[in-house]
C-alpha positions as CSV (number, residue, x, y, z in Angstrom):
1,X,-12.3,27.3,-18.6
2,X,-12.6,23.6,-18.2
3,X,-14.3,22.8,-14.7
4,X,-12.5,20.8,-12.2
5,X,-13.8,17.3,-11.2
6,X,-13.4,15.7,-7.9
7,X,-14.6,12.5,-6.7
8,X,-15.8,11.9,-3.0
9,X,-15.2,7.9,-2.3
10,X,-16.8,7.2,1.4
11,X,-16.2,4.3,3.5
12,X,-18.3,1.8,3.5
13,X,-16.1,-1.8,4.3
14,X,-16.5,-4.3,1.7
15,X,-19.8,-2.2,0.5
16,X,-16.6,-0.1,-0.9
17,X,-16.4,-2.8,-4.0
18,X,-18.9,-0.5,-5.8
19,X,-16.5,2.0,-5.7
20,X,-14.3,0.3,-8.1
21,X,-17.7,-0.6,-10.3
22,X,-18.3,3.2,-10.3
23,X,-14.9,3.9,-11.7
24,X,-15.4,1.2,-14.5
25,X,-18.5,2.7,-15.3
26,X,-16.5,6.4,-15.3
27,X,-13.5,4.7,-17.3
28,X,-16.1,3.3,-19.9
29,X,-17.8,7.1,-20.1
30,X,-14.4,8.7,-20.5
31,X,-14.7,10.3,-17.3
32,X,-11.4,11.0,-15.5
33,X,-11.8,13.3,-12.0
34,X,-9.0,16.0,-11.6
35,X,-9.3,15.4,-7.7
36,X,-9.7,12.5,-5.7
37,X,-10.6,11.8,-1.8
38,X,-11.8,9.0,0.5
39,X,-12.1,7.5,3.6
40,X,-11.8,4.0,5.3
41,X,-12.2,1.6,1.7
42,X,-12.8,4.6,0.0
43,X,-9.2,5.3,0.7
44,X,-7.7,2.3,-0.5
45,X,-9.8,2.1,-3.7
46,X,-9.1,5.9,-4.4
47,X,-5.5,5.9,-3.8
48,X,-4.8,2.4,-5.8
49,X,-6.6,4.8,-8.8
50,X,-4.9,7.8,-8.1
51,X,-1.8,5.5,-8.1
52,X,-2.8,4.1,-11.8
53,X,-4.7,1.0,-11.7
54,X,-7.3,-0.1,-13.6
55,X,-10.9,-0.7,-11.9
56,X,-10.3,-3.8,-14.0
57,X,-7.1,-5.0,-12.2
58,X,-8.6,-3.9,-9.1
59,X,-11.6,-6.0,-9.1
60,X,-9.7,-9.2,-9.9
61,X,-7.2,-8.4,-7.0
62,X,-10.2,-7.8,-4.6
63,X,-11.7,-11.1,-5.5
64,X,-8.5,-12.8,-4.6
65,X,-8.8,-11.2,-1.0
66,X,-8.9,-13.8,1.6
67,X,-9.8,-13.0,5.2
68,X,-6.6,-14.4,5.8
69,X,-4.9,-12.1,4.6
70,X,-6.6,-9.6,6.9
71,X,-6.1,-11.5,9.9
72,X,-3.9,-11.0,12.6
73,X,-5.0,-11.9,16.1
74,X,-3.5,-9.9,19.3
75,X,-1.5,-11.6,21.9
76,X,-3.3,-9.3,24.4
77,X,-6.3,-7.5,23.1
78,X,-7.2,-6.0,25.9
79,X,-3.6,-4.2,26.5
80,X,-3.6,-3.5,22.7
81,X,-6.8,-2.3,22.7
82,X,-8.0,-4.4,19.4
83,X,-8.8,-7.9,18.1
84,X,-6.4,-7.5,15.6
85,X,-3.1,-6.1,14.6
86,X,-2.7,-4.3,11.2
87,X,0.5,-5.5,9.9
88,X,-1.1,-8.2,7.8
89,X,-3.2,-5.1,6.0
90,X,-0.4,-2.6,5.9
91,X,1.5,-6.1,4.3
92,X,-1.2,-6.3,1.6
93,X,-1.7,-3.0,1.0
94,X,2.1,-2.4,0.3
95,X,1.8,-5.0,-2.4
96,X,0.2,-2.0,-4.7
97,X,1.4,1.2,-3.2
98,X,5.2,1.0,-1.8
99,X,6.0,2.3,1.7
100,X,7.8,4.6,0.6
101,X,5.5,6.5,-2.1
102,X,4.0,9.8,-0.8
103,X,0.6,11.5,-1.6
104,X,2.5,14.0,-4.2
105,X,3.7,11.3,-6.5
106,X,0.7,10.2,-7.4
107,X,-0.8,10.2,-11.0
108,X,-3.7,11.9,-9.5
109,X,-4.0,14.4,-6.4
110,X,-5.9,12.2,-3.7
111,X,-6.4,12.9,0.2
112,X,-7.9,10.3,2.7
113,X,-9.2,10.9,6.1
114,X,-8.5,9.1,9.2
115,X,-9.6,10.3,12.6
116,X,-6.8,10.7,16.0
117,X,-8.7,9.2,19.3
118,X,-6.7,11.4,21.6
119,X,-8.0,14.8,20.3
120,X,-11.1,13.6,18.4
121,X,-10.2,15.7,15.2
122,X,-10.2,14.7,11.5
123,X,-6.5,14.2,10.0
124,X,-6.3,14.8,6.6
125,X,-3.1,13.1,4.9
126,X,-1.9,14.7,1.8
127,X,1.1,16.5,0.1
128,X,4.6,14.7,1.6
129,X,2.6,11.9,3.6
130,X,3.0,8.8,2.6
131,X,0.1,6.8,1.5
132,X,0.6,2.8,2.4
133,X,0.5,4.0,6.2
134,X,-2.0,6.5,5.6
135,X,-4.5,4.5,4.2
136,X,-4.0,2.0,6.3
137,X,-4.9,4.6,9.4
138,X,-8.0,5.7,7.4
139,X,-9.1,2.3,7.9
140,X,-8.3,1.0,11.4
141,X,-12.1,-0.3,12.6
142,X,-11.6,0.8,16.2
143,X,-11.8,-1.7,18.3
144,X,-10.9,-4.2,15.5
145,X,-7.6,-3.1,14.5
146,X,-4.7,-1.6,16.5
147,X,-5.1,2.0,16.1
148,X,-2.0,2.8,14.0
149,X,0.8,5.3,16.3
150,X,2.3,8.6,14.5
151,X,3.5,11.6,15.5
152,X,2.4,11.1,19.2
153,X,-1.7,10.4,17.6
154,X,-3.9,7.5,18.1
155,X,-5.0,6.8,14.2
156,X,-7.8,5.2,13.4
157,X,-11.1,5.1,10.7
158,X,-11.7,8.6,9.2
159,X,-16.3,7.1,9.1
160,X,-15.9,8.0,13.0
161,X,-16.1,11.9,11.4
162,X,-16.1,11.8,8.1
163,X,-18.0,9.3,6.0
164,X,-17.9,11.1,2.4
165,X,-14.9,13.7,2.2
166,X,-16.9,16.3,0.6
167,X,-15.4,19.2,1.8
168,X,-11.9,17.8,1.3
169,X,-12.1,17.5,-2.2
170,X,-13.7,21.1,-2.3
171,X,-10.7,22.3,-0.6
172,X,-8.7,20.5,-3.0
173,X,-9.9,22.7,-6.1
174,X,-12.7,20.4,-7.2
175,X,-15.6,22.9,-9.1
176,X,-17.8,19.9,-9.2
177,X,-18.3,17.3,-6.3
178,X,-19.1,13.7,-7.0
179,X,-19.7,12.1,-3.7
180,X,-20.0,7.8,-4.0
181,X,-21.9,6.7,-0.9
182,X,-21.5,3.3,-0.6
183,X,-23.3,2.7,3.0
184,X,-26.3,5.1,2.3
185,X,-29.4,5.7,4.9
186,X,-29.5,3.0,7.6
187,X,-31.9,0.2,7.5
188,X,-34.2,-1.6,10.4
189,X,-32.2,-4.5,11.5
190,X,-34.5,-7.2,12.7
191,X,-31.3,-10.0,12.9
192,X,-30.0,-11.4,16.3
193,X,-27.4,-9.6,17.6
194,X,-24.6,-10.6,19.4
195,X,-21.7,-8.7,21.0
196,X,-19.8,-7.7,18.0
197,X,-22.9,-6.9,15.9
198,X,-24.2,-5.2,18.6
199,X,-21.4,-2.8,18.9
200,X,-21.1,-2.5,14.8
201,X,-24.6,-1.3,14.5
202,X,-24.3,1.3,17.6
203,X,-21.4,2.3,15.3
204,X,-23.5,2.7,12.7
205,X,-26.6,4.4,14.2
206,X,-24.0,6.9,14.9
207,X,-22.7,7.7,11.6
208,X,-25.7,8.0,10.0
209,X,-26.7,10.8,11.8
210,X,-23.3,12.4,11.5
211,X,-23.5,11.7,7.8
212,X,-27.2,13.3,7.1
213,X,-25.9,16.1,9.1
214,X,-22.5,16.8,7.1
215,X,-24.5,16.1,3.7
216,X,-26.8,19.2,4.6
217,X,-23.7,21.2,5.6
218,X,-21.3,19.9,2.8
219,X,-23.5,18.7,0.1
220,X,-21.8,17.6,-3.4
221,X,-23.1,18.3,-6.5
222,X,-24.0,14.8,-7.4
223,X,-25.0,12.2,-4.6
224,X,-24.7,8.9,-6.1
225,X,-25.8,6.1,-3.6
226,X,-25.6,2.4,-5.5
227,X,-28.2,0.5,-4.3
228,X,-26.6,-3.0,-2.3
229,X,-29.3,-3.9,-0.2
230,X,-28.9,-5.5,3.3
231,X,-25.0,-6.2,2.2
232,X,-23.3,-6.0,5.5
233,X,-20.2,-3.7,5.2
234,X,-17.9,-5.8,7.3
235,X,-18.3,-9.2,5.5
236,X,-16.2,-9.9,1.9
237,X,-19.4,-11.8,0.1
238,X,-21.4,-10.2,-1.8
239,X,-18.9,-7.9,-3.9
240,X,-19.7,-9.2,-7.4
241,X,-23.1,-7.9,-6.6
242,X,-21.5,-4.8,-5.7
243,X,-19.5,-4.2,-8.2
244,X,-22.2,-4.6,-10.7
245,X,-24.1,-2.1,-8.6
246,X,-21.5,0.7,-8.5
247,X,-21.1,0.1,-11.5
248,X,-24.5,0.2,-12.5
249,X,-25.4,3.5,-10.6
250,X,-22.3,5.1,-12.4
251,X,-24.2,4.5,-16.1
252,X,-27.4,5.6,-14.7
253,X,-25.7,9.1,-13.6
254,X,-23.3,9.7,-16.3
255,X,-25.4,11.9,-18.0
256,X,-25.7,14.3,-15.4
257,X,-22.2,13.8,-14.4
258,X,-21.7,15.7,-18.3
259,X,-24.1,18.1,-17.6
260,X,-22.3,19.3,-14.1
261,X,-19.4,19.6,-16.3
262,X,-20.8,21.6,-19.2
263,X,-19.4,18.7,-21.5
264,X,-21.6,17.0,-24.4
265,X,-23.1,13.8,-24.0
266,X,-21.3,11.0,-24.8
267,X,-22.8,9.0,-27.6
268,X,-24.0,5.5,-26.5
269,X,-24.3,3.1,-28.8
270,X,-26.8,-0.4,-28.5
271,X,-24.3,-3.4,-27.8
């Protein structure tokens, strides 16, 4: 019996760019996953796949991206509880993946993770949800965005428990785990910091500890971790470089990715 494959795309901000490199590198190696999950940019990327577009079309989308198109100041921060609204990113989003479409009719199955600030639990959105307001919850920065209101719940960025959605592809039927960390282990940061920055990287500090502990609980079958350097995750420069490094570290770990599968090699050839 053919093993199931199921691909593990963690958040990561505009780090999440190698995501779409990966999926090049996987189109290119005829590798298509049965199962799909991700969190915060992992989200977006893996639904706009799961919906049917190319890594190719995504990439030229993403390098269109303009922080304009993100940004949408609040009247009143302080009573909305965020710098910015998320109608301008649920706007964008909608652009690829109608309102109206739910998890069920896409071309491939695909979960996200967001997290709800009034109980502090992990909400998984799947089945009959639909996905333009889901993945839009998955990645609400708090504090950043207005967490998005449903069903009585607070929603906001699935990274505050759940960096790589291991476990939820698992659950899914996956027999073989790819997990695509984008952030990886944290890094000294000798920089100046400043308010923002200085609440990002306590952010941060935090996850990676959640992270290395979840990995040793819930570890994949393949961790693939493209190397991006000092990129900072919530900055869109860079993502040529990340692209090319997803991308990269896909080529590097197709072989194994066969192997996990019990599938021959596929023959390379010298361009």
């Amino acid at each position: 019996m053919r093993k199931k494959l199921g691909f593990a795309l963690g958040a990561g901000g505009s780090r999440g760019v190698a995501h779409i490199g990966f999926l090049k590198a996987m189109e290119e190696e005829g590798v298509k996953p049965d199962y799909i999950t991700g969190t915060s940019m992992g989200s977006i990327i893996g639904a706009c796949y799961a919906k049917g577009y190319t890594s190719d079309f995504m990439f030229e989308e993403i390098k269109k991206l303009s922080i304009v198109d993100l940004m949408d100041i609040s009247i009143n921060p302080l009573k909305n509880g965020a710098l910015l609204r998320a109608k301008k990113m649920h706007k964008k989003l909608a652009e690829y993946i109608d309102d109206e479409v739910v998890f069920s009719q896409l071309n491939i199955p695909f979960r996200c993770v967001a997290v709800d600030l009034i109980t502090g639990n992990p909400v998984i959105f799947k089945d009959e949800d639909k996905v333009c307001e889901s993945i839009v919850a998955s990645s609400t920065i708090p504090g950043i965005f207005k967490p998005v209101e449903k069903d009585e719940r607070l929603l906001v960025d699935g990274g505050l428990k759940c960096r790589l959605p291991v476990n939820e592809v698992k659950e899914m039927g996956a027999d073989v785990v790819v997990a695509v960390d984008v952030i990886g282990q944290l890094r000294p940061n000798y920089k100046k910091m400043n308010v923002f920055s200085l609440m990002f990287r306590s952010y941060d500090i935090m996850d990676d500890e959640i992270t290395r502990r979840k990995l040793k609980e819930r570890k994949p079958d393949l961790l693939i971790t493209p190397d991006l350097g000092d990129m900072d995750l919530y900055r869109f420069k860079d993502i040529t470089m990340a692209y090319h490094q997803g991308y990269n570290a896909g080529k590097e770990n197709a072989e194994k990715i066969f192997k996990l599968l019990e599938r021959k090699v596929k023959k390379r050839t010298n361009k």
